[in-house]
C-alpha positions in Angstrom: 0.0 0.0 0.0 2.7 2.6 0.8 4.5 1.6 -2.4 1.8 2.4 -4.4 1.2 6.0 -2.7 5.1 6.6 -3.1 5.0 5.3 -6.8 2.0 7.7 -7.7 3.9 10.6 -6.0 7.1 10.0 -7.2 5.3 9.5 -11.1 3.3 12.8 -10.6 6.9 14.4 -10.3 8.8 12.5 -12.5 11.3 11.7 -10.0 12.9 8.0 -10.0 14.1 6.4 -7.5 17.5 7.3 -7.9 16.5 11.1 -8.1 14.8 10.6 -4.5 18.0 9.1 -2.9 20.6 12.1 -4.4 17.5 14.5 -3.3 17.6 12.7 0.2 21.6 12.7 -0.1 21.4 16.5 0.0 19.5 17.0 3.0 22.1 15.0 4.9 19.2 12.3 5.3 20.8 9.3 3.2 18.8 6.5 1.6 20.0 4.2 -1.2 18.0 3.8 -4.6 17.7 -0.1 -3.7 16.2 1.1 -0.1 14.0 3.2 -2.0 12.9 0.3 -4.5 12.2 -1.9 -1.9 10.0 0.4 -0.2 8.0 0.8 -3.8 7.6 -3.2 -3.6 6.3 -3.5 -0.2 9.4 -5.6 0.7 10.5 -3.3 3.4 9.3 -0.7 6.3 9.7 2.6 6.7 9.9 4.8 10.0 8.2 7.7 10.8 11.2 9.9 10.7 12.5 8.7 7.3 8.7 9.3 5.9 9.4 12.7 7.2 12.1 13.4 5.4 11.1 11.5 2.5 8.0 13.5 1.9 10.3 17.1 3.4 12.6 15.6 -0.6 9.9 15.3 -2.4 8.3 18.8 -1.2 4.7 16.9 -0.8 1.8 18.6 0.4 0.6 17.7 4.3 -2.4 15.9 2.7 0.2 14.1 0.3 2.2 13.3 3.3 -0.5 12.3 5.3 -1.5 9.6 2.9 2.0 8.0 2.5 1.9 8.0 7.0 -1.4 6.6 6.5 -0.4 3.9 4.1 2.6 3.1 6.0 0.6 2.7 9.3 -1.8 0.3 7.3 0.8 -1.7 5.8 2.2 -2.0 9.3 -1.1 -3.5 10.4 -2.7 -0.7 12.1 -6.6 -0.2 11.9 -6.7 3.7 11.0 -9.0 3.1 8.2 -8.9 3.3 4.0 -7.2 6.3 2.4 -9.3 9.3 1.8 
């Protein structure tokens, strides 16, 4: 679920994955292309604090953010409810 929300934000941008790590390099919050991938394939978590920063890269809205923390919560079996 969070991999999907990423993938549609990062595609409304045109940013790839390796354009969100060197954007994540920059604000002295480092995350690897592969991390980043793996994130977009549900095959890993994410914390709080690198959602944070990842939506702060990516200059998303708070309701674009809000999503992705909702989708991350989901995926990590809370029951917060669908995305609106």
């Amino acid at each position: 679920m969070l991999g999907l929300e990423l993938a549609k934000c990062l595609t409304a941008r045109s940013i790839r994955a390796a354009d969100l790590a060197r954007m994540m390099a920059r604000r002295k919050t480092p995350i690897t292309a592969q991390y980043i991938g793996l994130l977009l394939h549900g095959k890993r978590s994410v914390t709080p604090v690198t959602l944070i920063n990842i939506s702060a890269a990516m200059q998303l809205t708070e309701g674009e953010a809000q999503v992705l923390h909702r989708a991350a919560a989901i995926e990590a079996g809370f029951r917060i409810g669908g995305l609106a």
